[in-house]
C-alpha positions as CSV (number, residue, x, y, z in Angstrom):
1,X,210.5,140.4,37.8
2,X,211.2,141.7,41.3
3,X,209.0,142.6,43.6
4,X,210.8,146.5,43.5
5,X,209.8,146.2,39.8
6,X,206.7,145.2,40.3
7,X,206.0,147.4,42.6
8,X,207.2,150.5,40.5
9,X,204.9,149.1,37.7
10,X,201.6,149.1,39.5
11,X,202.4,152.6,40.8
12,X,203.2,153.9,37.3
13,X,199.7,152.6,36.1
14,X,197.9,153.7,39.1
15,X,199.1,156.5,38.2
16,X,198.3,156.5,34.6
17,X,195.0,157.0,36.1
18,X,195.2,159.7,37.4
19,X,196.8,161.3,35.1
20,X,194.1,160.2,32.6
21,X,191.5,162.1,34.5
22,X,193.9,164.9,34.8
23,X,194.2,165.2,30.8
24,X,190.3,164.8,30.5
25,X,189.3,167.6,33.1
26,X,192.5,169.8,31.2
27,X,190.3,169.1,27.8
28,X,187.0,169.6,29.7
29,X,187.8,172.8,31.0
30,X,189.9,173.9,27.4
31,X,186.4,173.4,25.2
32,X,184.5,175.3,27.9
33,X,186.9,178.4,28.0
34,X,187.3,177.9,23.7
35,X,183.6,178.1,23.9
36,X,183.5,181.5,25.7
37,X,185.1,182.9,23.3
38,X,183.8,182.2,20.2
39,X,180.1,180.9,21.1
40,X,177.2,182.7,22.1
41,X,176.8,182.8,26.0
42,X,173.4,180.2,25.8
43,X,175.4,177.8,24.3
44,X,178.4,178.1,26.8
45,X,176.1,177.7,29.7
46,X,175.5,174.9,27.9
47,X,178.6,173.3,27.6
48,X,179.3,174.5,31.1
49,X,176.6,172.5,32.4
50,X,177.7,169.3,30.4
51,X,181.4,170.0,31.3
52,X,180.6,169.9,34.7
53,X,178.2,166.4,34.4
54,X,181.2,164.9,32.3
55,X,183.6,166.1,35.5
56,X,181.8,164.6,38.0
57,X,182.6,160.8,37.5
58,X,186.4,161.6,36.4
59,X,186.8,163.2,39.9
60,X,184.7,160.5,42.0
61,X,186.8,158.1,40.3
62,X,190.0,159.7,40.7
63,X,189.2,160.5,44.9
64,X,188.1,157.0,45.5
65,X,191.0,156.4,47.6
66,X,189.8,153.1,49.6
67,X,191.3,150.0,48.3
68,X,187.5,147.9,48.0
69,X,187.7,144.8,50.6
70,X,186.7,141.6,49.3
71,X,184.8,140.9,52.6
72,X,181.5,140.7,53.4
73,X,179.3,142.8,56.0
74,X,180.1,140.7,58.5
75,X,183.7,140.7,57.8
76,X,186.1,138.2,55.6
77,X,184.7,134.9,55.1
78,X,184.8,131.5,56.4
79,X,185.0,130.1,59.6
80,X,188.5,131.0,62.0
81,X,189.7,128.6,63.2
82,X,192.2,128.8,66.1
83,X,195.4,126.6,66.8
84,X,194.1,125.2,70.1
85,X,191.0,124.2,67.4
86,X,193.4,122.9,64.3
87,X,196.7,122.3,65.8
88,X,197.8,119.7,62.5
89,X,196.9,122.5,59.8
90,X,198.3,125.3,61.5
91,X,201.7,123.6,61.9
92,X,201.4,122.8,58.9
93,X,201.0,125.8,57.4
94,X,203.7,127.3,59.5
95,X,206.1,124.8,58.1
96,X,205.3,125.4,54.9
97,X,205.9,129.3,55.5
98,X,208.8,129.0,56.8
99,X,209.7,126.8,54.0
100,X,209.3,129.6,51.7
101,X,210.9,132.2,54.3
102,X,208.0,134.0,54.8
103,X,205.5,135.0,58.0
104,X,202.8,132.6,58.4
105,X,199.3,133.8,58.6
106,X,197.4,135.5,60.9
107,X,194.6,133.7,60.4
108,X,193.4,130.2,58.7
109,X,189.7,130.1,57.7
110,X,187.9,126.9,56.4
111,X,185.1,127.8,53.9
112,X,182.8,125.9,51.6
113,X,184.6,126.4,48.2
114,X,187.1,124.3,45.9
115,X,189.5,126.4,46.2
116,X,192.8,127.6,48.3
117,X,193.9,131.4,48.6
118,X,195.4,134.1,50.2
119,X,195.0,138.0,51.7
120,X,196.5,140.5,53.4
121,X,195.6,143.7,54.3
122,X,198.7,145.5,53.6
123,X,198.5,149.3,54.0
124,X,200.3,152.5,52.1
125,X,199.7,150.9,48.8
126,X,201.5,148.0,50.1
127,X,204.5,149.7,51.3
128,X,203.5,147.7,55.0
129,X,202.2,144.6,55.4
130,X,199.1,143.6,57.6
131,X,197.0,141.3,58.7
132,X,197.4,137.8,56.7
133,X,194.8,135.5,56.2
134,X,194.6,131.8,54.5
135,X,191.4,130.8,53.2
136,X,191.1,126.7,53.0
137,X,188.5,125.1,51.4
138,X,187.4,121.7,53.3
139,X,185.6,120.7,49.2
140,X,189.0,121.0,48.1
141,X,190.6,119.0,51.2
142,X,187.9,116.3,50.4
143,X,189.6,115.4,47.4
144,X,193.1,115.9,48.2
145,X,195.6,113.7,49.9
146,X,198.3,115.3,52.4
147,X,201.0,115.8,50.1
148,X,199.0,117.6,47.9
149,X,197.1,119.6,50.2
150,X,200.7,120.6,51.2
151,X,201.5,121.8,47.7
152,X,198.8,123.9,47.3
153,X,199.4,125.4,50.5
154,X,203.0,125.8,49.9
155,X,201.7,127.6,46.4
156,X,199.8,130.3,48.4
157,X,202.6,130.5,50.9
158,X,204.8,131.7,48.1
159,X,202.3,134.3,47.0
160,X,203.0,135.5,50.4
161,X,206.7,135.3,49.8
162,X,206.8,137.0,46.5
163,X,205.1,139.9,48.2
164,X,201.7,139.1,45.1
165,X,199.5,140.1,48.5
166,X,201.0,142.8,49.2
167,X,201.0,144.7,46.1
168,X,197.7,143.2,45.1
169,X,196.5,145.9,47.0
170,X,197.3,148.8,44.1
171,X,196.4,146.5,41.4
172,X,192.8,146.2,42.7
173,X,192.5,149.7,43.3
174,X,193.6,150.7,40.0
175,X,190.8,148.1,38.7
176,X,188.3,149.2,40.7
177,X,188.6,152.8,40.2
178,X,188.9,152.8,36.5
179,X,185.6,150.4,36.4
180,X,183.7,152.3,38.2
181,X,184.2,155.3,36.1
182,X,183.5,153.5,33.7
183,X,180.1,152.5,35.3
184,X,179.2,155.9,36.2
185,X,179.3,157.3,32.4
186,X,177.5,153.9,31.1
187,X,174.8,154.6,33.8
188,X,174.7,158.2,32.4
189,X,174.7,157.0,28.8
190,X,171.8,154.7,29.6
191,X,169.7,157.2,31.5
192,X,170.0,159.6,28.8
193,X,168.5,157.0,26.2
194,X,166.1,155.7,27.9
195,X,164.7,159.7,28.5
196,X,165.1,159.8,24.7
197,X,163.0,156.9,23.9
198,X,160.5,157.6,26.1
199,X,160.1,161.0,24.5
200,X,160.0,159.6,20.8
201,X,157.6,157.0,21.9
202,X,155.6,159.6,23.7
203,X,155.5,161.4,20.2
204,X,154.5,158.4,18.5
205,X,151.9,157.8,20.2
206,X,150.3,161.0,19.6
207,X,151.1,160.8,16.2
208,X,149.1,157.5,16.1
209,X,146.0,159.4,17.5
210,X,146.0,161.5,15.2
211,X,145.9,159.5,12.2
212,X,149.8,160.3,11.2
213,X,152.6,157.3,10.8
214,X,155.2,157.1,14.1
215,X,158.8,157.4,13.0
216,X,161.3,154.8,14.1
217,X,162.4,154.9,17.3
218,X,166.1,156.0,16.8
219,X,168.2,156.8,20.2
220,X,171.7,156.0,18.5
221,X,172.6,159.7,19.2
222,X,171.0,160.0,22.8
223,X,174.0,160.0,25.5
224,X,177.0,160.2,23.1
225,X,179.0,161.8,24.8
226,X,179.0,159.8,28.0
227,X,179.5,157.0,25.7
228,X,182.4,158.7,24.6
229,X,184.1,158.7,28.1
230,X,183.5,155.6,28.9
231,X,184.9,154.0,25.8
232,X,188.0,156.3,26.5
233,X,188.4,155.1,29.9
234,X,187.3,151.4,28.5
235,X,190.7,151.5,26.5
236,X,192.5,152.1,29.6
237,X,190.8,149.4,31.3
238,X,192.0,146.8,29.0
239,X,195.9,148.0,28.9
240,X,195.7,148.3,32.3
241,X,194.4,144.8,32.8
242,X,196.0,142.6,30.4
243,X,199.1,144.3,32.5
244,X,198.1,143.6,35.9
245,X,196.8,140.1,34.8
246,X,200.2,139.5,32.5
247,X,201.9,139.8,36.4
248,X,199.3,137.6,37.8
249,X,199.9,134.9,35.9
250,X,203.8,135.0,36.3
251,X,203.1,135.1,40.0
252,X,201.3,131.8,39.5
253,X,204.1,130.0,37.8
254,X,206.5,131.3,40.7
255,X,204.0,130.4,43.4
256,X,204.0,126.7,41.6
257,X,207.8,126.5,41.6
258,X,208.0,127.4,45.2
259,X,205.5,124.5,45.7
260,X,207.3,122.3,44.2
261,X,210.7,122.7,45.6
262,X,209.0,122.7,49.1
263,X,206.2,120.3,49.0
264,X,208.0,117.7,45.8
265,X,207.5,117.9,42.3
266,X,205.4,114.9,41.9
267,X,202.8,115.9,44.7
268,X,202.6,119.6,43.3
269,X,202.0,118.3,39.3
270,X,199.0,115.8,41.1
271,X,197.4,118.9,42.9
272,X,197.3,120.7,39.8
273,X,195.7,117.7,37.6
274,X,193.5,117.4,40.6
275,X,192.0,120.5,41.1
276,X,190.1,120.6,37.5
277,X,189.1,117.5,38.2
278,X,187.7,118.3,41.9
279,X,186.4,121.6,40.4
280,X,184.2,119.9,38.1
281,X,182.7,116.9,40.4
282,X,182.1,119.7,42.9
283,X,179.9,121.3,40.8
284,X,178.4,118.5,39.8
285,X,177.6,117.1,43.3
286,X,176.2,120.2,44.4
287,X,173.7,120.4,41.5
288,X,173.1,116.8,41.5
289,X,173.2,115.6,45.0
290,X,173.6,118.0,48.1
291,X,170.8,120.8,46.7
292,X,168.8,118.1,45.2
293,X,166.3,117.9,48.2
294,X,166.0,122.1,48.3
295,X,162.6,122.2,46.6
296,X,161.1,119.8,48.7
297,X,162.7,121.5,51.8
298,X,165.3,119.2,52.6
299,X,169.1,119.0,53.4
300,X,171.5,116.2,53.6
301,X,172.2,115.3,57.2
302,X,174.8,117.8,59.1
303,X,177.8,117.9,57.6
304,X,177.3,116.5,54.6
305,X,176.1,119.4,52.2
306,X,179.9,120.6,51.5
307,X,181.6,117.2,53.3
308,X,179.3,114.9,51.3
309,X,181.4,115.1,48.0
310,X,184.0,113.0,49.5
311,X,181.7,109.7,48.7
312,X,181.1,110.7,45.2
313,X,184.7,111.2,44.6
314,X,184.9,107.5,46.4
315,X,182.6,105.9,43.7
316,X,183.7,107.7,40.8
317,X,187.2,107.0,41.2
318,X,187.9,105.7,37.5
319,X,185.7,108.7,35.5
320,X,187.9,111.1,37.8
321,X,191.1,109.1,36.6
322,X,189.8,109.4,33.3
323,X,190.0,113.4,33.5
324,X,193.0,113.3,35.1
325,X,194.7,112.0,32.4
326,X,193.1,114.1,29.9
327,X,194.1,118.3,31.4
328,X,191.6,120.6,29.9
329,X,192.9,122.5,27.1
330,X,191.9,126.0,27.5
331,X,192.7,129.2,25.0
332,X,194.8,131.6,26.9
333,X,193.6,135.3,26.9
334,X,195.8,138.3,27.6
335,X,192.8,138.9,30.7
336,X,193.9,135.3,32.3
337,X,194.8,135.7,36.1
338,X,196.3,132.3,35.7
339,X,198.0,130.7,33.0
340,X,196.2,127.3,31.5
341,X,196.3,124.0,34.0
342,X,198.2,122.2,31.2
343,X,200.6,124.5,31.0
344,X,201.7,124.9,34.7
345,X,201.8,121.0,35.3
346,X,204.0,120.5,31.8
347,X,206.4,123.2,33.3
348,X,206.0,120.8,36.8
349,X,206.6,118.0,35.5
350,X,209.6,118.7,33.3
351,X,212.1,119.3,36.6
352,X,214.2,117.1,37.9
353,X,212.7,113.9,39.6
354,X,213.3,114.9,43.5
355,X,212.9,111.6,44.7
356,X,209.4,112.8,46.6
357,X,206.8,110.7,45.1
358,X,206.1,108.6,47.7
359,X,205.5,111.7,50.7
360,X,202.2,111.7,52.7
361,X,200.0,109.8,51.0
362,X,197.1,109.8,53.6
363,X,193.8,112.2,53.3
364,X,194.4,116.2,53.7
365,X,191.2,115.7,55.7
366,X,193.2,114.2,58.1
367,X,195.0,117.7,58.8
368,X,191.5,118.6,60.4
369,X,190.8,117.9,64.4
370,X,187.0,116.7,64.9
371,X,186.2,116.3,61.6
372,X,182.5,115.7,61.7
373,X,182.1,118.9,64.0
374,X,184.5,120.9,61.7
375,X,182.4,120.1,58.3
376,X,179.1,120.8,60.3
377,X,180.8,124.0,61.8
378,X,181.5,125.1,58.0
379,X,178.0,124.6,57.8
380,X,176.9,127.4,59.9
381,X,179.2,129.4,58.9
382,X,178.3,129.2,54.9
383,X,174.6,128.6,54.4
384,X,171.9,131.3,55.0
385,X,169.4,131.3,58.2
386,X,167.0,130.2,55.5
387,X,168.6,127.0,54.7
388,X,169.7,125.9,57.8
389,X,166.3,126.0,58.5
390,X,165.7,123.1,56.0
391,X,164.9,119.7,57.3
392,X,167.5,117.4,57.5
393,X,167.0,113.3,56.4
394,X,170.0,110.9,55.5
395,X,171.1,110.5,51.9
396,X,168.7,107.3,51.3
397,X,165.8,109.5,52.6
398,X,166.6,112.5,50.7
399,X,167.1,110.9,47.2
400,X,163.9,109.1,47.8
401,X,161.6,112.1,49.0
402,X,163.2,114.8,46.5
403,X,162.6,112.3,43.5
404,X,159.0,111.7,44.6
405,X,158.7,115.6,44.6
406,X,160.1,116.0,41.4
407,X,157.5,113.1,40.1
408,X,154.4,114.7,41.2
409,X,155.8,118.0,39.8
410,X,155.7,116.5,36.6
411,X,152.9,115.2,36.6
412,X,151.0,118.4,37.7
413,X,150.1,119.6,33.6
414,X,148.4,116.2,33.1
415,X,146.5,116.5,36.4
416,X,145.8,119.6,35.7
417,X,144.3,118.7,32.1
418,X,142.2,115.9,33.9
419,X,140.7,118.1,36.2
420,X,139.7,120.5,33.6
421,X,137.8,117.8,31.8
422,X,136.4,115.7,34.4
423,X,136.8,117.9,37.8
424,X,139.1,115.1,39.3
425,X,142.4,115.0,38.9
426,X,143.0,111.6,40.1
427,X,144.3,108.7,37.9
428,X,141.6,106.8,38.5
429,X,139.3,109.7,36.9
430,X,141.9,110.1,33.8
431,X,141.7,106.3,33.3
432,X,138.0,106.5,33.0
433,X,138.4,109.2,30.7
434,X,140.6,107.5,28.6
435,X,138.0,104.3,29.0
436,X,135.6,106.8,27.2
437,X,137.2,107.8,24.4
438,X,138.4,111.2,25.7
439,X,142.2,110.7,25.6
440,X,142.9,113.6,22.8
441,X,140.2,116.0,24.3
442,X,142.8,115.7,28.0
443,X,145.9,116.0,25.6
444,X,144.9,119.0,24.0
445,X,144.9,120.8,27.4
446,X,148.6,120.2,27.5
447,X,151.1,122.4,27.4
448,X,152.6,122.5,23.3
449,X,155.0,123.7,21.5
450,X,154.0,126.5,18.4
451,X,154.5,123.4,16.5
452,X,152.5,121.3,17.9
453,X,149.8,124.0,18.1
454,X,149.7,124.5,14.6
455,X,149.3,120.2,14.1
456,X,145.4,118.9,13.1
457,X,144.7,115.8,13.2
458,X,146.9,112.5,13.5
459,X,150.2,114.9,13.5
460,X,148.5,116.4,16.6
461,X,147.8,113.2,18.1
462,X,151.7,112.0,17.6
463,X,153.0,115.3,19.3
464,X,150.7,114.9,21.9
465,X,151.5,111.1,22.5
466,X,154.6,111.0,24.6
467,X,153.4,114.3,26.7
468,X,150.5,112.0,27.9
469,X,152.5,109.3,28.1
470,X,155.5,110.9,30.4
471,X,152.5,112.1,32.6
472,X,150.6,108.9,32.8
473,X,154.1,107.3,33.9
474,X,154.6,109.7,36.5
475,X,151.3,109.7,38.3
476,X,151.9,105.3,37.6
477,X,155.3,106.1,39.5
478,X,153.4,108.3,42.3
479,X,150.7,105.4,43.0
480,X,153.3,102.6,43.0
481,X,155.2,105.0,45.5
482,X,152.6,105.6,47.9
483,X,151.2,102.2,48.0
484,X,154.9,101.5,49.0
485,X,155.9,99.6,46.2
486,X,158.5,101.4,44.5
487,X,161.6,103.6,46.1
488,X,163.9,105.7,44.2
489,X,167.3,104.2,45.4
490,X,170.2,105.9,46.1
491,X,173.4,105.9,44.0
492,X,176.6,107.4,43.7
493,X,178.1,106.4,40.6
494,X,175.0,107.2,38.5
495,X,172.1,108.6,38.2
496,X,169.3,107.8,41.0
497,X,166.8,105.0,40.0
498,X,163.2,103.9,40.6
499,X,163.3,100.4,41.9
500,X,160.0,99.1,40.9
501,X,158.1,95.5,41.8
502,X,159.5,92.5,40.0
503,X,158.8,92.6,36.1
504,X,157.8,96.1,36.4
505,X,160.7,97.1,34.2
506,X,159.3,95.3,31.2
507,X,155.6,95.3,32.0
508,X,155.0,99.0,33.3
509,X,156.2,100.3,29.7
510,X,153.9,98.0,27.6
511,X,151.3,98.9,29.7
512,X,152.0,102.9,29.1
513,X,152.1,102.3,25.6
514,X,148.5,100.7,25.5
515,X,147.3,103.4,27.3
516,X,148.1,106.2,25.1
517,X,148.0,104.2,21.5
518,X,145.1,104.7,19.0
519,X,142.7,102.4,20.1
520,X,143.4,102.8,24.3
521,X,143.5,99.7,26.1
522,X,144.1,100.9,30.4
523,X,143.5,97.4,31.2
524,X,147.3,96.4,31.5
525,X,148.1,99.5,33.7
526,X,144.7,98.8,36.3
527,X,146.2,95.3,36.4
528,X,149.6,96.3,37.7
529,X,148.4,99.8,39.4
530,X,146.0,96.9,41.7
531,X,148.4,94.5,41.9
532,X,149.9,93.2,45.5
């Protein structure tokens, strides 16, 4: 579909809009004038007054004429970056535009996501066009080499060149504007139950004080009407949606096509198996590594919080091969914006061989001028005042003192239950206490579940076993980590570890066990707590 086309088909649904809230005032105003003539004139004013609530949103809706900016308060995100600052990426990206035979952007901004798009901010309902702007995420150029990073970018110049910017512009305001009506006769609907809950449970409660049974509370008729409107306007929303989004997703598989005959068929199927894949280990690092040191009020060093992914992706290289080979399989919906992964690479991969594969095979992150200062710039630019604030250690440091934090936070509930019984929360003092015969008296200050709770006797000593015993090996951990004898090590490719004195690993467990069994023996744990 040509851009004329598509252009005449988000106008006609704009439009629908309008004329939707046209037909709804029309019937608004027809009940009101029926009612003055064959209703008594108190229940007219009535319907008057509810007319003219029920107007309100239709015509807020229908004279929202600002197309909504994505950008924040302080303007579109990311960091700019000038070609005097970037000069690889922004000829780059020129090339690629004029690849495509389109204007290059106005503006290139790196930002902290795994992603790639574009903007413009194309006035008259996209009639002119405006201020362009790429956003590049240096995540995304992590795990990318330079052929691919050229593919993607040659995808978003040929969103560009299809004019999908451009007209995005009437799609979102249709969106938006239908939405929010919809938002203003839900947030009616729910103020008008909530009043009429408040007044049956008012009732009620007299009711109660005077001896008589409450009635159910029953609000299923409060704010009908408004419920009404909105699920009329809701029924617009979705036809007007699954036909914006049925565009947006053949302006993916043109965008994908333009790639590929600019940047090579080989390197633009790669980018799209990679992306998933980058996606996911992203998410992952974030969770797992770069935040991991947050609670305990520590970042990685600068640079690294967005830039750091890049050695994850390093050691990981066969699980990430692993997923490469295997494309998600997603169930389309009619409300996609893009069509599934697999189904863009099959329709990649099944052109002609170009002869491209072997193209720039080097790191995207090569593209970027100062690299170190770049990723710490993105920095700045991304995180809050707040965490910048955080101090920073190196990865070794951080995984050490953010597992440590995590170890005494476990072990709080059992220090807690020590100190309740004996007025010392130290391990020594829950040692003792165990020494004494009190081990079931600390576990049942635990935390339990409702089953646990409900356990007597020795069912209530086996749920309570391996609570005490995680929490004994915790504050174990804690002492063998301050006496500096153990050190949570650092680690890539799996999961950080404790590393603990030789023969730990075998004798530390053993000892747990005798701790917490039925006749308690701490020995074994003093022995290897005293050790040197």
């Amino acid at each position: 579909m040509g851009s004329t086309l598509r252009a005449l088909r988000a106008l006609v649904l704009l439009a629908g809009f309008y004329l939707l809230g046209l037909i709804m005032l029309v019937a608004l105003a027809g009940i009101d004038w029926a009612a003055t003539l064959w209703t008594p004139g108190s229940v007219y004013l009535k319907l008057y007054f509810l007319s003219a609530v029920l107007a309100v949103p239709v015509v807020r809706g229908m004279f929202m004429l600002r197309t909504p900016k994505d950008d924040g308060e302080d303007g579109p995100a990311g960091l700019p970056v000038s070609e005097a600052q970037q000069p690889r990426l922004w000829q780059t990206a020129r090339e690629l535009a004029a690849g495509v035979s389109t204007r290059a952007p106005d503006e290139i901004r790196l930002t902290a996501d795994m992603n790639a798009a574009v903007s413009e901010d194309a006035r008259f309902l996209g009639l002119l066009s405006g201020t362009r702007r790429l956003y590049l995420g240096v995540p995304l150029m992590t795990g990318l080499t330079e052929a691919q990073l050229r593919a993607v970018l040659a995808h978003e110049m040929g969103h560009y060149s299809n004019a999908d910017t451009r007209l995005a512009s009437i799609a979102v305001r249709g969106r938006v504007q239908v939405l929010r009506t919809i938002g203003h006769f839900e947030e009616r609907a729910g103020s008008k139950v909530a009043k009429e809950r408040a007044r049956q449970e008012k009732k009620a409660e007299k009711a109660l004080a005077k001896g008589k049974g409450a009635k159910e509370i029953d609000t299923a008729g409060a704010g009908i009407t408004y419920r009404a409107m909105a699920w009329i306007y809701t029924a617009y929303a979705k036809l007007y949606i699954r036909a914006t989004e049925s565009g947006s997703r053949r302006q993916e598989l043109a965008a994908d096509l333009a790639a590929a005959r600019i940047a090579g068929r080989d390197a633009t199927a790669s980018a799209l198996r990679e992306i998933p894949v980058l996606d996911g280990a992203h998410d992952f690092y974030l969770r797992s590594y770069a935040t991991m040191g947050v609670g305990a009020g520590l970042l990685p060093p600068r640079g690294e919080v967005f830039g750091g992914v890049r050695h994850l992706l390093a050691a990981r290289t066969a699980e990430l091969d692993e997923l490469r080979r295997d494309l998600p399989t997603e169930r389309s919906s009619p409300y996609d914006t893009h069509p599934p992964i697999a189904e863009r690479v099959a329709r990649i991969e099944a052109l002609p061989d170009d002869g491209r594969a072997s193209e720039q095979s080097g790191p995207a992150l090569a593209l970027l001028h100062s690299l170190d200062d770049t990723l710490a710039a993105v920095e700045e630019s991304a995180l809050t005042a707040e965490a910048l604030g955080l101090r920073r250690v190196d990865w070794p440091e951080l995984v050490h003192e953010s597992m440590t934090a995590y170890v005494e936070a476990d072990a709080e509930p059992l220090r807690r239950a020590t100190a309740e019984l004996t007025g010392d929360p130290s391990l020594v003092s829950l040692l003792n206490a165990v020494d004494a015969g009190a081990l079931w008296q600390i576990a049942e200050r635990l935390p339990k579940s409702a089953e646990a709770a409900a356990a007597s006797g020795r069912a209530a000593h086996e749920f309570a076993r391996p609570a005490v015993r995680h929490g004994l090996s915790k504050l174990a951990s804690g002492r063998l980590i301050a006496d500096g004898r153990a050190r949570w090590q650092l680690s890539w490719s799996e999961s950080a570890s404790l590393r603990l004195p030789q023969g730990y690993e075998e004798l530390l467990p053993a000892a747990l066990d005798a701790a917490v069994a039925d006749l308690p023996d701490t020995q074994p744990l003093r022995k290897l707590l005293a050790a040197h």
